[in-house]
LUMGUBA-349782 format. One record per residue (C-alpha): residue in one letter; residue number from 1; x, y, z; chain. Coordinates in Angstrom, 3 decimals. Layout:
<nodes>
<node aa="A" i="NUM" c1="X" c2="Y" c3="Z" ch="A"/>
...
</nodes>
This chain:
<nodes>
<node aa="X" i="1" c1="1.194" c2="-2.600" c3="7.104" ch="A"/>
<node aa="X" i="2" c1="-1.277" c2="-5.624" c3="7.117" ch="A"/>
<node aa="X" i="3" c1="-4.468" c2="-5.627" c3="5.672" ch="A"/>
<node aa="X" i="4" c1="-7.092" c2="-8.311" c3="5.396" ch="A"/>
<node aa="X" i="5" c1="-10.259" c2="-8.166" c3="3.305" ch="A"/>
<node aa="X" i="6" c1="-12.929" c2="-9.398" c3="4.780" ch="A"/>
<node aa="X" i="7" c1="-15.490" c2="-7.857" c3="2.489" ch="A"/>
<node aa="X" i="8" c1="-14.849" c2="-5.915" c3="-1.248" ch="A"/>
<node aa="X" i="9" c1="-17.552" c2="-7.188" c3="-3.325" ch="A"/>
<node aa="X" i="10" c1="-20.901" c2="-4.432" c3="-4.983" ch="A"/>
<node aa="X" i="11" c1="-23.163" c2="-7.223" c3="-3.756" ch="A"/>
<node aa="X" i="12" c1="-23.819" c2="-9.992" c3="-1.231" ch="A"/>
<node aa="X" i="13" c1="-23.700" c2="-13.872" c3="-2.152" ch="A"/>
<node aa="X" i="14" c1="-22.580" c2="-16.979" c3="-0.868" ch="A"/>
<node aa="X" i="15" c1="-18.918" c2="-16.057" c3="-1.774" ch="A"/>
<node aa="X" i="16" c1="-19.127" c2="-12.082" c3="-1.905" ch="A"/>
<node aa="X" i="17" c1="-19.243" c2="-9.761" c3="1.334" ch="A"/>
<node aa="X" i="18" c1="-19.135" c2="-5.847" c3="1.115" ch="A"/>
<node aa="X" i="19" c1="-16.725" c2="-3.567" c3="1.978" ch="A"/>
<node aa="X" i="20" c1="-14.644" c2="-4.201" c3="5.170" ch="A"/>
<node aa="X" i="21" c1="-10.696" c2="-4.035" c3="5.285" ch="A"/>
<node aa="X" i="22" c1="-9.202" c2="-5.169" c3="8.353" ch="A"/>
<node aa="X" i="23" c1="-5.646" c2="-2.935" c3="9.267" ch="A"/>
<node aa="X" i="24" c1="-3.015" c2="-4.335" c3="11.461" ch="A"/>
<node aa="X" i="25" c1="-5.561" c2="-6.042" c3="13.095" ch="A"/>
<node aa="X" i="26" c1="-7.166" c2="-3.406" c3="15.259" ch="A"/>
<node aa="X" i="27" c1="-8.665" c2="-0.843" c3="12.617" ch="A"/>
<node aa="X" i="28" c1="-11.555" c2="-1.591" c3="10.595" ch="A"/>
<node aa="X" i="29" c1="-12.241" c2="0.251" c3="7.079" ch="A"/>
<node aa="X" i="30" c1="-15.942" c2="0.336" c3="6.843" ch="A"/>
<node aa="X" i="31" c1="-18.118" c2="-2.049" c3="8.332" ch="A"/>
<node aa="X" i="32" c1="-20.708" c2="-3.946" c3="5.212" ch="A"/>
<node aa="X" i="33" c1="-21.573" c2="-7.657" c3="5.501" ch="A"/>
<node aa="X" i="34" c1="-17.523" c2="-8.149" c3="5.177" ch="A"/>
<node aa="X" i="35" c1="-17.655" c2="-7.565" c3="9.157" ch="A"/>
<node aa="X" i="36" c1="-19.298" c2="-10.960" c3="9.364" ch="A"/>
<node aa="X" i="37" c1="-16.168" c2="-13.050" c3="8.296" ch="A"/>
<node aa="X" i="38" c1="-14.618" c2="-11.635" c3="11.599" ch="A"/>
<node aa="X" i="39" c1="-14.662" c2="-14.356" c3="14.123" ch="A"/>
<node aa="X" i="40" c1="-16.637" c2="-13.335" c3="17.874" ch="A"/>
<node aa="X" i="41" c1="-12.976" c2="-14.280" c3="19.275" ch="A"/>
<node aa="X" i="42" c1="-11.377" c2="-10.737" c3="17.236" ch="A"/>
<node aa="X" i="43" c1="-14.022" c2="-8.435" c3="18.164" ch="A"/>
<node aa="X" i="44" c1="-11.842" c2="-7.198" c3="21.384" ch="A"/>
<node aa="X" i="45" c1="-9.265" c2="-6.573" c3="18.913" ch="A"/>
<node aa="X" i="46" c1="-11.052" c2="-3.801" c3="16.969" ch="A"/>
<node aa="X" i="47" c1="-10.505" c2="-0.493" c3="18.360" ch="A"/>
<node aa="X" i="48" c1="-10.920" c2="2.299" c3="15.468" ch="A"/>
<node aa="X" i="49" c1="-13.490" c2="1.781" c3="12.667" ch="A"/>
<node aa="X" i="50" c1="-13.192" c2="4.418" c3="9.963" ch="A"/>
<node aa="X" i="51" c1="-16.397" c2="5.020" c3="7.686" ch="A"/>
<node aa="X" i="52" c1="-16.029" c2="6.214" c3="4.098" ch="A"/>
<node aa="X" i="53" c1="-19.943" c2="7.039" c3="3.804" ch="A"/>
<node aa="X" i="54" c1="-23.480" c2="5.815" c3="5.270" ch="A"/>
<node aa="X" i="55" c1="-24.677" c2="3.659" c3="2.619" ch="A"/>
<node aa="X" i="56" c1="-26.210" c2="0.548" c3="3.841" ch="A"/>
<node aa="X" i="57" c1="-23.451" c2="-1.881" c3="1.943" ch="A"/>
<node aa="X" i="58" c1="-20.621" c2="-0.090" c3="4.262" ch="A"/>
<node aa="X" i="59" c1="-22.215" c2="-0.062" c3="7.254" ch="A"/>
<node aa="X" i="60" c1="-24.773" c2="-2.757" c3="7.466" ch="A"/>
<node aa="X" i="61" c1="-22.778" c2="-5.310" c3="9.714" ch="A"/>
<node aa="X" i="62" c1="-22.003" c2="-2.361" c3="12.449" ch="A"/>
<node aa="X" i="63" c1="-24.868" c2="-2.658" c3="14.513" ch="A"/>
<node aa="X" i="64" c1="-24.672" c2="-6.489" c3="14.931" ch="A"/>
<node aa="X" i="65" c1="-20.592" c2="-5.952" c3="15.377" ch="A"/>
<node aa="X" i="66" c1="-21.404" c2="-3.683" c3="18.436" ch="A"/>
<node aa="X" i="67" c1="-23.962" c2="-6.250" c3="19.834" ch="A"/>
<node aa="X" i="68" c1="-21.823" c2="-8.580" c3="20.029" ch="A"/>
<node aa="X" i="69" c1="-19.334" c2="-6.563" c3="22.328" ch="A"/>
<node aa="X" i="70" c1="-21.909" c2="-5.668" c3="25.210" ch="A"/>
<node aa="X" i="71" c1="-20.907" c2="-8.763" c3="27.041" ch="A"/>
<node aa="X" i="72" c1="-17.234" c2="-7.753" c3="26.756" ch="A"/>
<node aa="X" i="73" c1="-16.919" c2="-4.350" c3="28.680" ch="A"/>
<node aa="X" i="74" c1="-14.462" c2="-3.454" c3="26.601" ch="A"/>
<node aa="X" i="75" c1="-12.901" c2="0.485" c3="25.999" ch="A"/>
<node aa="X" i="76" c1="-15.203" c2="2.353" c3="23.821" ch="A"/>
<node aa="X" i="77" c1="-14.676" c2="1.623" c3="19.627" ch="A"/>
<node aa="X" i="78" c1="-14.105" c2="4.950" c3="18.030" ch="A"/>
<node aa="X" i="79" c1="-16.382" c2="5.291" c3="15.234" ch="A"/>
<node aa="X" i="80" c1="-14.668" c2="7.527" c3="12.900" ch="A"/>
<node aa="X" i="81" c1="-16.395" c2="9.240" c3="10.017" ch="A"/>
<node aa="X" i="82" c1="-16.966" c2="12.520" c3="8.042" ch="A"/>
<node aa="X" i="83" c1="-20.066" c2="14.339" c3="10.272" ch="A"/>
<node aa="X" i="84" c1="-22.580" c2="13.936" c3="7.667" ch="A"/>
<node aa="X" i="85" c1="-22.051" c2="10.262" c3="8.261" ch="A"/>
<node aa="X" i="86" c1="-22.156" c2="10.555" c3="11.736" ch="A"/>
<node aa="X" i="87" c1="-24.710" c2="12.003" c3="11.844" ch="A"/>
<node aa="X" i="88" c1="-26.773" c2="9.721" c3="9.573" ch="A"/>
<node aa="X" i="89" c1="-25.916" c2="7.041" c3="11.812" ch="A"/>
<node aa="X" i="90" c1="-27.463" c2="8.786" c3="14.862" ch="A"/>
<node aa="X" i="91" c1="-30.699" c2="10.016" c3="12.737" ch="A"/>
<node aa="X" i="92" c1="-31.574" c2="6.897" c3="11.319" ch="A"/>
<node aa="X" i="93" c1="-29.787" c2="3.416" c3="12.546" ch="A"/>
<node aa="X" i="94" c1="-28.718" c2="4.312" c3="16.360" ch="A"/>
<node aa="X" i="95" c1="-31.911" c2="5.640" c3="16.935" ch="A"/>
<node aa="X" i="96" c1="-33.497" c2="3.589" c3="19.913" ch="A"/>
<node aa="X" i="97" c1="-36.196" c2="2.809" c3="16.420" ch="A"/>
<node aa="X" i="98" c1="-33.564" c2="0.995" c3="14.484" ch="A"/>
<node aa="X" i="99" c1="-30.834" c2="-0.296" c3="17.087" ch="A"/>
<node aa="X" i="100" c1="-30.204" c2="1.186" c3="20.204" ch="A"/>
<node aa="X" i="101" c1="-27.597" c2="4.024" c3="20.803" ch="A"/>
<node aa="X" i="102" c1="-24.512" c2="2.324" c3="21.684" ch="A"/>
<node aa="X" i="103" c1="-22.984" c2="5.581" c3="22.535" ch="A"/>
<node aa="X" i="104" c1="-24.726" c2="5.908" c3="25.773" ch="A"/>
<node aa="X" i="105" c1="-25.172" c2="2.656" c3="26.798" ch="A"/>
<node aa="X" i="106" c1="-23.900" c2="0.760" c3="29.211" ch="A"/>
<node aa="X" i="107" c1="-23.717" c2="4.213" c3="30.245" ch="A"/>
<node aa="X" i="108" c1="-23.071" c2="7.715" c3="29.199" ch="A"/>
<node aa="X" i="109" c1="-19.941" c2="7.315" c3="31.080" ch="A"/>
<node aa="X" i="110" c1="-18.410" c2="4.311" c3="29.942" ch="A"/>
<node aa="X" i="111" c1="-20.701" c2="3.554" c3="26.681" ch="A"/>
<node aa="X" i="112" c1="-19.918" c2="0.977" c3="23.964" ch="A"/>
<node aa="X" i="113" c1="-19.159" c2="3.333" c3="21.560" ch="A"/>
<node aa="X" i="114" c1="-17.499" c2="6.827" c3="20.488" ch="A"/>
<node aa="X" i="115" c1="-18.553" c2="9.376" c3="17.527" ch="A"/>
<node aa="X" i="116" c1="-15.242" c2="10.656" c3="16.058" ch="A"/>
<node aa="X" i="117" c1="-15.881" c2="13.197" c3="13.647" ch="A"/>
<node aa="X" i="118" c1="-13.268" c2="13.657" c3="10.538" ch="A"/>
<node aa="X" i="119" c1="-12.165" c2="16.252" c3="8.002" ch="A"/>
<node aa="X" i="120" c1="-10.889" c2="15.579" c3="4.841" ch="A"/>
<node aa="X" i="121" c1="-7.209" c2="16.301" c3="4.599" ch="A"/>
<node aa="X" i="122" c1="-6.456" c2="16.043" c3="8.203" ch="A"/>
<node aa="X" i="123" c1="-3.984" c2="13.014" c3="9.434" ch="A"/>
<node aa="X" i="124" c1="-4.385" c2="11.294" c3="12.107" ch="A"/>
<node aa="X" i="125" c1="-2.046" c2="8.771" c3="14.069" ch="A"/>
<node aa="X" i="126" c1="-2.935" c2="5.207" c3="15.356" ch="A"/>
<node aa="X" i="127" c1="-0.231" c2="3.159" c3="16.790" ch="A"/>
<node aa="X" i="128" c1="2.129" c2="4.601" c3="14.102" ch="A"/>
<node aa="X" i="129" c1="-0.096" c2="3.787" c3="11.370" ch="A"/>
<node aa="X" i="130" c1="-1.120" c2="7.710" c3="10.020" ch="A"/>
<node aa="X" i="131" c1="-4.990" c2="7.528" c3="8.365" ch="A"/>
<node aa="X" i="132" c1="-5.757" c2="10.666" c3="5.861" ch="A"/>
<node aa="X" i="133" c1="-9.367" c2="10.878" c3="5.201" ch="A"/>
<node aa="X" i="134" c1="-9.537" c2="12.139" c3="1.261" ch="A"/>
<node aa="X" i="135" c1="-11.978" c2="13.519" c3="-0.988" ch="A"/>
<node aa="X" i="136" c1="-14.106" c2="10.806" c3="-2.942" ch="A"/>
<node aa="X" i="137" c1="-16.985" c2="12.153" c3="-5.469" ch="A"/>
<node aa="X" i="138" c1="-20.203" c2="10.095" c3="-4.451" ch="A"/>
<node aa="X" i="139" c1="-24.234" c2="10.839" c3="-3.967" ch="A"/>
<node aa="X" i="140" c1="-23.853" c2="11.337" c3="0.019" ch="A"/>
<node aa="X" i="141" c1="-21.223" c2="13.257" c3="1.885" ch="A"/>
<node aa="X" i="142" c1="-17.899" c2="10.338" c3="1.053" ch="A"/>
<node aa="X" i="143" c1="-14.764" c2="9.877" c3="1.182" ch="A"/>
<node aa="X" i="144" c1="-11.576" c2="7.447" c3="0.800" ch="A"/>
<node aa="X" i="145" c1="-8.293" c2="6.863" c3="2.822" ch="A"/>
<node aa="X" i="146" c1="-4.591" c2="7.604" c3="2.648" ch="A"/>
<node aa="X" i="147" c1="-2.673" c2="4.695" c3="4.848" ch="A"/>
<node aa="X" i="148" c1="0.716" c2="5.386" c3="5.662" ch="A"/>
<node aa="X" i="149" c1="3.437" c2="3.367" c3="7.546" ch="A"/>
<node aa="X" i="150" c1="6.998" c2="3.156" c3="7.460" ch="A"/>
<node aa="X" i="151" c1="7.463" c2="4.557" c3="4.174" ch="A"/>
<node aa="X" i="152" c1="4.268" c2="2.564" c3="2.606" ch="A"/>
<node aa="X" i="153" c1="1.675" c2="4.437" c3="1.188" ch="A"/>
<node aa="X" i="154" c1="-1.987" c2="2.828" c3="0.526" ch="A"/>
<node aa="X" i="155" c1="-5.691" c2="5.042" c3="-0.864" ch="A"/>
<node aa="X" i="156" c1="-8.188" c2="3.009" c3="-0.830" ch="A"/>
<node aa="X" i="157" c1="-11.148" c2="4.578" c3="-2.639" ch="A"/>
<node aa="X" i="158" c1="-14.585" c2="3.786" c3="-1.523" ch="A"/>
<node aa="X" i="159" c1="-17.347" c2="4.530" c3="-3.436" ch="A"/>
<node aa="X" i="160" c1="-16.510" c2="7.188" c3="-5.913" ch="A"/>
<node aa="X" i="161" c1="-16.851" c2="8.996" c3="-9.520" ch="A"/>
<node aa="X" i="162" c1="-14.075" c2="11.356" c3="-10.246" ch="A"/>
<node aa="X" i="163" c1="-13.557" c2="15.145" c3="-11.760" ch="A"/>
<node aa="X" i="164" c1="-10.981" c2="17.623" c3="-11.990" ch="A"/>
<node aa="X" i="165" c1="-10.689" c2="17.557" c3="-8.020" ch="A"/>
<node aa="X" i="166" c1="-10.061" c2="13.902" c3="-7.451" ch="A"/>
<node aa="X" i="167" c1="-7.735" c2="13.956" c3="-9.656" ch="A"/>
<node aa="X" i="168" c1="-5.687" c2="16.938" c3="-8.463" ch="A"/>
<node aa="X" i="169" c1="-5.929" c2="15.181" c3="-4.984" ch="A"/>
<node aa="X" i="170" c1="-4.764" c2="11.512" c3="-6.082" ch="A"/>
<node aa="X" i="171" c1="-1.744" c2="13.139" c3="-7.683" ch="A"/>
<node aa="X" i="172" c1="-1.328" c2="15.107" c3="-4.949" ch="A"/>
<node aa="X" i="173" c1="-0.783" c2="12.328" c3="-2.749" ch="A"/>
<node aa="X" i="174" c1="1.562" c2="9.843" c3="-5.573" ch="A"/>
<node aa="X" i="175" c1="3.668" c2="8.136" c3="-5.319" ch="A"/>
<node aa="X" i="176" c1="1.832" c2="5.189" c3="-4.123" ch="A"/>
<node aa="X" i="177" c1="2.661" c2="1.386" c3="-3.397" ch="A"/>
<node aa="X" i="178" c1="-0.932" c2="0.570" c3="-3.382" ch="A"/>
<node aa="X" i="179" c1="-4.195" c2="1.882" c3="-5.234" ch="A"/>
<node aa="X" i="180" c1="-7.356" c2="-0.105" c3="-4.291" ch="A"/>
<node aa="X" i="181" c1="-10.256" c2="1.618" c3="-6.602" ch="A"/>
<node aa="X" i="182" c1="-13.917" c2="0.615" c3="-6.973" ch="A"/>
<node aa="X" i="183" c1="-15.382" c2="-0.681" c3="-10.153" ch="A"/>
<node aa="X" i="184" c1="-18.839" c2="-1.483" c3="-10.184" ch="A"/>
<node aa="X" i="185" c1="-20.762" c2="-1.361" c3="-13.160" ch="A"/>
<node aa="X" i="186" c1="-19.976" c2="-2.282" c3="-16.610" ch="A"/>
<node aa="X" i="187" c1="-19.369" c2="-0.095" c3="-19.330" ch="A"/>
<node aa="X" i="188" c1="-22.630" c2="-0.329" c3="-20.701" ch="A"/>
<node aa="X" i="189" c1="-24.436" c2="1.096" c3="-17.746" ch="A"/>
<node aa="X" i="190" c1="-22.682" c2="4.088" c3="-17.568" ch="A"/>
<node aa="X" i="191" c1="-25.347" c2="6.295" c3="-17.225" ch="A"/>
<node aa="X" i="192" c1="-26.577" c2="4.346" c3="-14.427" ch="A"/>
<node aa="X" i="193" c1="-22.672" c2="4.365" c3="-12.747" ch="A"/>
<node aa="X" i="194" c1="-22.542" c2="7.716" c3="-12.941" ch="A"/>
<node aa="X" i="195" c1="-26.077" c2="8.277" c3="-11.385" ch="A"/>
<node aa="X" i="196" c1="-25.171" c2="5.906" c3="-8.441" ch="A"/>
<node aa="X" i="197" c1="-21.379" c2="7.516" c3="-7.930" ch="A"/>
<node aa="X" i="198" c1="-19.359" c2="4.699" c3="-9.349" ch="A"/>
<node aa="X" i="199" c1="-16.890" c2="4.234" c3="-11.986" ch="A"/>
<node aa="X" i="200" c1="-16.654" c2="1.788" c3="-14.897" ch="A"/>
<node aa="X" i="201" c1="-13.661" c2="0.100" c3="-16.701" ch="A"/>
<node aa="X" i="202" c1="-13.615" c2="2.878" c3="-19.435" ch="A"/>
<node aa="X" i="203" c1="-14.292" c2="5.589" c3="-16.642" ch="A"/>
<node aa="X" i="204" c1="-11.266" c2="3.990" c3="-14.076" ch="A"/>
<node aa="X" i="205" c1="-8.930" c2="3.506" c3="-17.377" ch="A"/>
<node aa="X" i="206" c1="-9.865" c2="7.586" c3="-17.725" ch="A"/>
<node aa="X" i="207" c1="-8.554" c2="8.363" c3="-14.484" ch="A"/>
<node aa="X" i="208" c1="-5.837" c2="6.187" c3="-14.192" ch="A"/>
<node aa="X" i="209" c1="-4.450" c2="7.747" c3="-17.510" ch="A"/>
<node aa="X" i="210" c1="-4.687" c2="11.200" c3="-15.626" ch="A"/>
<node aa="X" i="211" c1="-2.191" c2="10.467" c3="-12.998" ch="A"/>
<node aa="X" i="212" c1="0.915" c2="11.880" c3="-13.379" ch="A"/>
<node aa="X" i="213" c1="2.798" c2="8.442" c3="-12.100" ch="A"/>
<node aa="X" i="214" c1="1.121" c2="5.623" c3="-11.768" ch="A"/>
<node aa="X" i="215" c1="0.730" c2="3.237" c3="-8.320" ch="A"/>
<node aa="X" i="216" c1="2.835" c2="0.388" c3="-8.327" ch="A"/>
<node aa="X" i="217" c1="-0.003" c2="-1.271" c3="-8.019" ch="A"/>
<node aa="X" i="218" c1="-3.729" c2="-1.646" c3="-8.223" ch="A"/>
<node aa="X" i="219" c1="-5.815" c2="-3.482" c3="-6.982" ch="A"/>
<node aa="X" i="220" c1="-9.908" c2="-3.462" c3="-8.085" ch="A"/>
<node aa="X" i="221" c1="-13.358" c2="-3.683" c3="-5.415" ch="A"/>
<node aa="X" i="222" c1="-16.807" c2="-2.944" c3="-5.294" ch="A"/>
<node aa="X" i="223" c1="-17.614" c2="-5.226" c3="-8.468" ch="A"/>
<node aa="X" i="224" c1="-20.887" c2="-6.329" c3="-9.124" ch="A"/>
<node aa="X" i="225" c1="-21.459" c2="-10.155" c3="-8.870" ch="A"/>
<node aa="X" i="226" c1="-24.272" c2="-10.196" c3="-11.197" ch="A"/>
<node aa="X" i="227" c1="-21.978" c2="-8.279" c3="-14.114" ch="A"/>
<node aa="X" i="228" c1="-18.867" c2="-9.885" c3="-12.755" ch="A"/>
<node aa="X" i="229" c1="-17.620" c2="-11.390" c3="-15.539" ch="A"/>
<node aa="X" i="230" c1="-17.831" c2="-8.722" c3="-18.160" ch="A"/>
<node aa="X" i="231" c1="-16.250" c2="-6.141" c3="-15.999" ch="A"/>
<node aa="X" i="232" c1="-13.024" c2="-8.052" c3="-15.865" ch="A"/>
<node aa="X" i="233" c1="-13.379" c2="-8.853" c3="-19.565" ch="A"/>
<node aa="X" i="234" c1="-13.243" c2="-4.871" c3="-19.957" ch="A"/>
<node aa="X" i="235" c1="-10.947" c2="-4.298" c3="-17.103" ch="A"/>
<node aa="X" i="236" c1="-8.348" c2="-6.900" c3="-19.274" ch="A"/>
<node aa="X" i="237" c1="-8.787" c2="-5.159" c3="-22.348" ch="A"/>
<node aa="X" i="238" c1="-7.187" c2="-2.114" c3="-21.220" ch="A"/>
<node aa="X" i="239" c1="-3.438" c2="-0.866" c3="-20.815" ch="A"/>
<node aa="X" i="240" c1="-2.499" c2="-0.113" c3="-17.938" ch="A"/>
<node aa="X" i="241" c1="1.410" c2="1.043" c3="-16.725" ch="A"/>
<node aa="X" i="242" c1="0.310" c2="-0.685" c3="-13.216" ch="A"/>
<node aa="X" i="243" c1="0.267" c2="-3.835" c3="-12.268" ch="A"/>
<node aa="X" i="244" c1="-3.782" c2="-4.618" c3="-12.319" ch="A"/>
<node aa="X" i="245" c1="-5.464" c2="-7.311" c3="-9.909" ch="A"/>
<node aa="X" i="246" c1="-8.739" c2="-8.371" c3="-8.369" ch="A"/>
<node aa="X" i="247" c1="-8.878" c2="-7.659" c3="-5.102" ch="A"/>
<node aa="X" i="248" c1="-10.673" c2="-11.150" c3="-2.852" ch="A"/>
<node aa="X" i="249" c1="-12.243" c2="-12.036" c3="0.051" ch="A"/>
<node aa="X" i="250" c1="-9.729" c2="-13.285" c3="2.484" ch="A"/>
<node aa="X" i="251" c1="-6.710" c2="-12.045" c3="1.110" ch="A"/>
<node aa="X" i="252" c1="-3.953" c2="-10.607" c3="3.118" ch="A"/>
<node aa="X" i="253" c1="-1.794" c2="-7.821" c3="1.880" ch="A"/>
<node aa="X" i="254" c1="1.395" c2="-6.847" c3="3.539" ch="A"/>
<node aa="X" i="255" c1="3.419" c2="-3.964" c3="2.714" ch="A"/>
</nodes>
């Protein structure tokens, strides 16, 4: 399993892009301002994009990304998401107001783009690569991702708090190779993290603590640049039995 991130920041900068993981080259895990660090050359490559939610940091690049394929006439990109985000998209960015809707143009018959609605729990196959959508705890309809191939086992998060659920379905799915969790607000604005459906160092350390065996490793996104510095101060100052890193822009993972 490859994966490239090409966005993971909470904010936008010269150096930070939100969320967009590239999979074995051809899958796309959300679609923020990450999307951008994809070169015109790869966008034939993309097949399958798989939402976690509609907020404008994981989708914001989409439109453009779609755009830029009309000249292409290439096979429909399945846009995969739970059907409240689908159908956010269609209310309120493909809307003929916002963008145009992609998924009847060129034509109804051969348009740029597919709606593939999800449910959590199911599993779904993609050139051997099998793509769980699970439950994630946020202030719209969310959710995160179970990647498995050849014995590897990825979740990547999203956006997300947690509760008694979450963590019944994040042990349900252990062991894992690779965790990659959000983090966006410090500890001090916990009231605010919890408003916005996000966790905090003390909150993640929580959670972690509740699993009943730990990922081999984990890796951290969805940090906010502006308190950047003190959530890796707190992030250091816990214990963790897994192997804790940042995840960055432009890094490549294989498993």
């Amino acid at each position: 399993m490859k994966i490239e991130v090409l966005g993971c920041s909470g904010g936008i900068g010269p150096t930070h892009y939100t969320t967009c993981l590239r999979i074995n080259e051809s899958i796309l895990i959300d679609a923020g301002s990450g999307l951008s660090n994809l070169l015109p050359e790869q966008y034939t490559s993309i097949k399958n994009i798989f939402l976690t939610h509609s907020h404008l940091d994981h989708i914001c690049c989409l439109p453009m990304f779609l755009d830029g394929l009309l000249d292409y006439h290439t096979p429909p990109i399945q846009i995969h998401g739970l059907p409240e985000t689908l159908n956010s998209l269609k209310q309120h960015i493909f809307n003929w107001q916002i963008w145009p809707d992609f998924s009847v143009i060129p034509s109804q018959q051969k348009p740029l783009m597919r709606y593939q609605a999800l449910q959590l729990g199911d599993r779904y196959e993609i050139d051997n690569l099998f793509i769980t959508p699970v439950l994630a705890k946020h202030t719209v309809d969310a959710c995160g991702y179970l990647l498995e191939e050849k014995g590897k086992r990825v979740l990547f998060t999203g956006d997300t708090l947690y509760d008694q659920h979450y963590i019944d379905m994040l042990n349900s799915n252990l062991p894992l190779d690779l965790l990659i969790i959000e983090c966006a607000f410090p500890n001090s604005m916990d009231d605010i993290a919890t408003q916005a459906g996000h966790l905090t160092p003390k909150t993640l350390h929580q959670l972690i603590a509740q699993l009943s065996l730990p990922p081999k490793e984990v890796r951290i996104s969805h940090i906010k640049p502006s308190a950047s510095k003190i959530i890796l101060s707190e992030l250091k100052a816990q214990k963790h039995e897994s192997e804790f890193r940042i995840l960055e822009t432009h890094e490549k993972i294989s498993l």
